[in-house]
Structures are given as structure tokens and as C-alpha cells.
N, C-alpha and C positions, 0 to 999 in steps of 0.2 A: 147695444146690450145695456141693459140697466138692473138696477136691482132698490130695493124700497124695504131700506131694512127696519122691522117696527120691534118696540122693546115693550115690554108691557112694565107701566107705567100708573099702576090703580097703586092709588097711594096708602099707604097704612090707614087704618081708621081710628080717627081720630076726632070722629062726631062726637063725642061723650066730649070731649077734652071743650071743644069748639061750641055747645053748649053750655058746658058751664061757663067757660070763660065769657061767654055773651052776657047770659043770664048775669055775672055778677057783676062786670062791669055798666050794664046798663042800670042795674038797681042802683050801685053807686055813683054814675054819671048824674043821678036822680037826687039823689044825697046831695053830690057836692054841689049840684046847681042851684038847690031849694037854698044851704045854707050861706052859699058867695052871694045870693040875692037877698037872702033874711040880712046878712050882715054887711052888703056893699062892697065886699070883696072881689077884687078883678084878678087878685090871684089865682080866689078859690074858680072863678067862672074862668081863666085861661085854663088852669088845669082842668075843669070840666069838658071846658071844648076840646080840650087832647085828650082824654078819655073817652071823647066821644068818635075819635078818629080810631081810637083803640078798638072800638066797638064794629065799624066799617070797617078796620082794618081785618078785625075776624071771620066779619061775614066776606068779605072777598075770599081769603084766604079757605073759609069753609067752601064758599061760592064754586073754588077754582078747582077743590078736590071733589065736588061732586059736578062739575060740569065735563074733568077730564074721564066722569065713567058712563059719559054718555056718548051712544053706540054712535057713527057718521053712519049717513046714508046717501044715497044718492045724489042730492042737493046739498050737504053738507057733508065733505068728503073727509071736513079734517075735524066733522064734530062743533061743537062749540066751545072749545076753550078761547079764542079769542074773547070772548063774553069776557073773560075776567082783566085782560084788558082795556078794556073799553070802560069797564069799573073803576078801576085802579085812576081811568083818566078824570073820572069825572067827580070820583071822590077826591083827588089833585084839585080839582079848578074848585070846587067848594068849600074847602078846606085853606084857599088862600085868600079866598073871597071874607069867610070869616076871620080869619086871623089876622088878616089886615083891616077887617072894621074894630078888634078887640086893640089892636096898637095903635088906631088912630083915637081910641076912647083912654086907653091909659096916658098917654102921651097928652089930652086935655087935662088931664086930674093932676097931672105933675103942675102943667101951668098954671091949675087953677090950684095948688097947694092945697087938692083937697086927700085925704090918704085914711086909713082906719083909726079909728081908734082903741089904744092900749087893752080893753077889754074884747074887743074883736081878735084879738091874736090867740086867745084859748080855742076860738070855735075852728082857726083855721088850723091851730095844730092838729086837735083832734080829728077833724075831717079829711083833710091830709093825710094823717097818720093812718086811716083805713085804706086810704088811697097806696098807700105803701104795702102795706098786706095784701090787697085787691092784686095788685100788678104782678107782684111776686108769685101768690098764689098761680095766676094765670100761666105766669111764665114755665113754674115747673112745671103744668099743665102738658109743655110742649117738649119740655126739655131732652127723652131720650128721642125724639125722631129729629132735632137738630140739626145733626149730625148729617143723616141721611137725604132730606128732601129739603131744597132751600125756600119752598111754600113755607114748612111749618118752622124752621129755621129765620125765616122773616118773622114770624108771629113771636118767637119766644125772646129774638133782639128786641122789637120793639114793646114788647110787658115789659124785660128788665130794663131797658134805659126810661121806661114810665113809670117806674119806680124810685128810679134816680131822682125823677125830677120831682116828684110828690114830696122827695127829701129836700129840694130846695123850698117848698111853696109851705114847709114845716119849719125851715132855717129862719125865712121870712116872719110868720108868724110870731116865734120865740124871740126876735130879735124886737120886733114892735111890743111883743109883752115888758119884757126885760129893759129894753134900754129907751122907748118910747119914739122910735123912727117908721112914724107914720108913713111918712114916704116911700119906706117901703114895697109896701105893697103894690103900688101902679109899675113901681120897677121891675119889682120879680115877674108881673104877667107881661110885660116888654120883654125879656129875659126870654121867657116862656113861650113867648109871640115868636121871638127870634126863631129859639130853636125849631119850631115848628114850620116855621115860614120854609128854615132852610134844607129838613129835610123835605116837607112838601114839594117845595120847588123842583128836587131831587128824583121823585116820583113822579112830577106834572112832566120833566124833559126825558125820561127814560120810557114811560107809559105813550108819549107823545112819536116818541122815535120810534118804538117799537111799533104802533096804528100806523106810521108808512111804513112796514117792514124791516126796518131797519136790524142791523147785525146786534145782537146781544151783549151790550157792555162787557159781559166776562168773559168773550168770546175775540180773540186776533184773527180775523179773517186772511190774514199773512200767513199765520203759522200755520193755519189751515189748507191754504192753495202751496205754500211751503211741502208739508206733509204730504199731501196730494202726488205732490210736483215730485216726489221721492222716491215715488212707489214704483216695485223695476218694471220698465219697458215705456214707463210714462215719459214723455217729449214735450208736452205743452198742457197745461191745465187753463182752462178759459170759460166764461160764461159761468163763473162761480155764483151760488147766491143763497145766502143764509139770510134765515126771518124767524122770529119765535111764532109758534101758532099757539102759542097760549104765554102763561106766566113762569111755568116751569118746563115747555119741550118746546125742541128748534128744531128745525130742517134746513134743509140743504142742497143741493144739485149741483151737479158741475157738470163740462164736457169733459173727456180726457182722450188727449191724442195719444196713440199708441201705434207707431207705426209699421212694425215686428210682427202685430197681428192684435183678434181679438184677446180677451178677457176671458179666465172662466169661472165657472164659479169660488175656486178658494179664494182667489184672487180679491173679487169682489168682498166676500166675506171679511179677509182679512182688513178692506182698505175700507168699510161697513167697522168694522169692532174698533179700529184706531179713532175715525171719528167721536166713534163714541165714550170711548175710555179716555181719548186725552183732551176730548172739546167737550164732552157732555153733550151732542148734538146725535138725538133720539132717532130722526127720520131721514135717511141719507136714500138719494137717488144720482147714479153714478152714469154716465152716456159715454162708451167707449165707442172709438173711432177710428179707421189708419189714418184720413186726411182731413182736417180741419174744416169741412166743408160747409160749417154755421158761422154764422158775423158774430161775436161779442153782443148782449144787450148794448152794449157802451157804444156802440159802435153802427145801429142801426138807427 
């Protein structure tokens, strides 16, 4: 006996929000890279290249809520929400590829004592400083569905901590106006580089584990086969396997021996709504059994 319990999962709309915030970050991605290049700036061109992740980061996140309202059919039975993983990877591997060519270029300019000049530090405040409004702007954009959907809940952390950092690449500027620390500059985009390298990394190994299936970081598959193992009449839970079919829903299967007899429906139902109210795991398939009559995956 099984049961395949589905939640409906069409996300608020929040195309309005998801175009603007494209639109203005790419106008200003456009900004700040004409003027880190007018004035040799590797601040202003790190923090472009993170706005420009800002930018893919939207279009995924748009990507992910109009791919989960497209209908499965035959051939694709779970849809194509993986698509937005497979994004996620590959926006990872480009995004390290550049940020490691941008820290292997600051990290020259240090050696070569070569850094801005005292009058370059006006153009980076100011451009910066739109870059602070830009982000903020975006982020409220997302801000009451936060809460709710952790798609647009990604979107609205990573506006505000790109906001943050536009307040650094503005520290930097003001301090080369004022106190004349040329050097500055190749540092803050090292700085810059960092941060980014480390969340990248972050999304290259999570994006990476989830394409072989793997269990969802926020998800204990203990406490899950625990839970499972709880439920009255249940004797043995085996053959467990959680995978995300996209960015924001997971599924799940088990066997479950029950020796006492079948399942019926409350049953299921009940051990269907625990999954999903204490794992967040959307798509649950449950295989009740008296005797253990299947090998383990592990095991075959």
C-alpha cells in the first residue's frame, strides 16, 4: 500500500518583484562596470561581478518559481524543477571561475603597488552608494514572502547582505579620499573576492550534492526514519530515500514493516502531514508490508 501525498506548491507571484529587481540591477551592474573600468577600480569591478551574481541569482530564483508551475507529463513525471538545479550548479562553477581570476588580478596590483588614486575614491563612493540603494531597494522587493517560501527568502538574504557589502566598497573609497591609502582598493576587492568565493563554494557543494540526489542540508534523515520508526504498529523502517526534485520540494519513500497488519488510510495520511509539517518534505510515498520481503538499496 502506498500513498503519494502532493501539496500544492504554486508559489505567490512575485514576477512584478523579480522584474524589477532584474531590470535594476542589471542597469546598475552596467553603471558600476563602465565606472570601475573608466577609473581602474577593482573594487568597483568585484562588486560588479557580485551584482552580477545578484542578477543570475534572480533569474534562478524567477527561473525556479515558473518552472515549478509547469504541468509533468508522461516523460517528465516530476516536471522540471530540477532545471533550477542544474542552474544553481552552473552559475557555482562560473562564478568561481571568475572570482578567482578577479583575486588573482588584485593580488598583482598589491605586488605591483599599483592602487587608485585619491580622486578616484569620489567616483567610487558615489557609485557604490547607488549600489546600496539598488540592493535594499530589491530586497524589500521580497521581503513579506521571506517568511514563507525559502526561494524568495534566498533572494531577499542575499539583496540585503549586497547591500552590506556596497557599504564596504564605499568605506574603501572614503578612506582613499580622506586619508590617501591607495592600497586600498585591490584589498577591498580581495575582501570581496573572498566573500564571494566562500559563499559560492557554498552553493557549487550543495547544488553539486543535490544533482546526485542527495538529502537536503536542512533535512536529518535520522529524525526522519526516527519519526517513521514511531508510528504505532511500525517494527522496521528501511529502504528510506530523500532527494530534492527541485530547489524548494523534496520527496521521499520508505518501506515500512508492520507486522500486525496493513495500513489504512488515516494512517497514511497522518504519517504523509508529519512528514511534511516537521521535514518540509512535499512528496512522500510510504510502502507498507508484514514481512520485509525487499533487500535495502544498501544492501543490494
Amino acid at each position: 500500500m502506498s500513498t503519494d501525498h502532493q501539496h500544492s506548491h504554486a508559489p505567490a507571484d512575485f514576477n512584478r518583484a523579480f522584474a524589477i529587481g532584474i531590470v535594476l540591477n542589471i542597469v546598475f551592474v552596467a553603471i558600476e562596470a563602465f565606472y570601475g573600468w573608466r577609473v581602474n577600480s577593482l573594487a568597483l569591478l568585484a562588486d560588479a561581478g557580485h551584482n552580477l551574481s545578484d542578477v543570475a541569482g534572480l533569474v534562478l530564483a524567477w527561473g525556479g518559481a515558473l518552472a515549478g508551475r509547469i504541468r509533468p507529463d508522461a516523460r517528465h513525471t516530476y516536471g522540471f524543477k530540477r532545471a533550477t538545479i542544474l542552474a544553481a550548479f552552473a552559475n557555482a562553477l562560473l562564478l568561481l571561475v571568475v572570482m578567482g581570476a578577479l583575486a588573482w588580478e588584485a593580488i598583482g596590483r598589491l605586488l605591483s603597488s599599483q592602487g587608485l588614486v585619491q580622486a578616484q575614491g569620489v567616483t567610487i563612493m558615489a557609485v557604490a552608494g547607488v549600489g546600496i540603494l539598488v540592493n535594499a531597494a530589491t530586497a524589500l522587493l521580497f521581503m513579506r514572502g521571506r517568511e514563507s517560501d525559502l526561494n524568495i527568502r534566498g533572494a531577499f538574504m542575499h539583496m540585503a547582505a549586497d547591500a552590506l557589502v556596497s557599504v564596504g566598497v564605499v568605506v574603501a573609497g572614503a578612506l582613499t579620499l580622506w586619508i590617501g591609502w591607495v592600497w586600498l582598493d585591490p584589498v577591498v576587492s580581495l575582501a570581496i573576492a573572498a566573500v564571494i568565493l566562500l559563499g559560492t563554494w557554498d552553493l557549487f557543494k550543495q547544488s553539486l550534492h543535490m544533482l546526485f540526489d542527495g538529502v537536503p542540508e536542512r533535512i536529518d534523515p535520522q529524525a526522519v526514519h526516527d519519526c517513521l520508526a514511531a508510528l504505532p504498529g511500525v517494527s522496521r523502517v528501511h529502504d528510506l530515500h530523500i532527494w530534492a526534485m527541485g530547489t524548494s520540494q523534496v520527496a521521499m519513500t520508505a518501506h515500512l514493516v508492520m507486522p500486525q497488519g496493513q495500513a489504512d488510510d488515516a494512517f497514511l495520511a497522518d504519517a504523509t502531514q508529519q512528514m511534511h509539517d516537521r521535514f518540509d518534505i512535499t512528496h512522500v510515498t510510504l510502502q507498507v508490508m508484514q514481512v520485509a520481503f525487499t533487500a535495502p538499496c544498501a544492501d543490494s
